[in-house]
Structures are given as C-alpha cells and as structure tokens.
N, C-alpha and C positions, 0 to 999 in steps of 0.2 A: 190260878190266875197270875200270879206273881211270875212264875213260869215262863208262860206265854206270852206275856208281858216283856221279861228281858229276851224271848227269843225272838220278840220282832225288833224289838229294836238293835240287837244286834245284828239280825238279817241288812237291816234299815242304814245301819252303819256298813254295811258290806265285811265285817271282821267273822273271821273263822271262830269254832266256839274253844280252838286253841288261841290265837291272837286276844280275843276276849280275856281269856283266861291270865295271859299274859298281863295283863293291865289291872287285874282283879289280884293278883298276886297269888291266885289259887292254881287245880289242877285243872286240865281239861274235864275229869269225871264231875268234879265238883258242878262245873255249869252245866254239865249235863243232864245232871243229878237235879240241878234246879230247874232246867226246860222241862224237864219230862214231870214235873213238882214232888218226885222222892223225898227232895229235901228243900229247906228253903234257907237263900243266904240270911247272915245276923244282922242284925241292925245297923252296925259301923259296915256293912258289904253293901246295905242297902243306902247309905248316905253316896259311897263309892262311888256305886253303879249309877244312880240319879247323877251325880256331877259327871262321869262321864260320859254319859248321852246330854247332859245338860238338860237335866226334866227334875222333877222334884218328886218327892218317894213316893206321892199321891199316884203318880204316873206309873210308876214302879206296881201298888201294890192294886191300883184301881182299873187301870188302862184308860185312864182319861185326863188330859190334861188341863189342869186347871188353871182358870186365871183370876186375880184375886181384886177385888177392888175395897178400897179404904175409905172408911165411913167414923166419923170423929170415932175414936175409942174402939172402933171394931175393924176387923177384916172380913168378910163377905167374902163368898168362893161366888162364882159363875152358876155349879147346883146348887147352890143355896138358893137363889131368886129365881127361880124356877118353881 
C-alpha cells in the first residue's frame, strides 16, 4: 500500500523515480524497491516523503487524506465520524 501510495503521488508530482530519489537522498533502486513494496522506506523517509508532497504519513501509509478537526481536548480525523 505504502508503495502505491508514493507512486502516485509522484507520478502526480510529474518527478521521475530518479528526480524523486534525488530529493529523498537515496538510490533510484531504493524507490523502486518501495513502488513495487520489496521494501518499505524508515520512518524519518516516511516524515520526508509526506513533507514533500506536503500530505501527512496517514496519506503516505493509508492513501487517504485526512482532515482533522478539533474538539476541546481531542482531535477527530474525518474517518472517525463516519
């Protein structure tokens, strides 16, 4: 999921999965490795990648994006009140 996940939105971004890789600090294999879900990036790759698509990891490991809304003392996601 996570995968497929960063492979659309770098499709979505128009970057190569070498330009990608470029801004990720890794190898082209590396994010390859992640489209195809071989392997999956670490959790500081996954803060990265969220900041730059500008989505937050839920987006990253869910493929959904969420929006949150604030209730005294709690946060509430969107699937929550559903």
């Amino acid at each position: 999921m996570i995968g497929k996940n960063i492979s659309a939105l770098r499709r979505k971004h128009k970057l190569t999965q070498n330009e990608f890789a470029e801004r990720v600090h890794v190898t082209q294999g590396a994010v390859s490795q992640w489209e195809t879900g071989r392997t999956n990036p670490d959790t500081y790759q996954l803060i990265q990648i969220a900041d730059i698509f500008g989505v937050d990891v839920n987006t990253l490991t869910k493929g959904e994006e969420q929006s949150a809304v604030t209730f005294p003392g709690k946060v509430v996601t969107v699937g929550d009140l559903t």
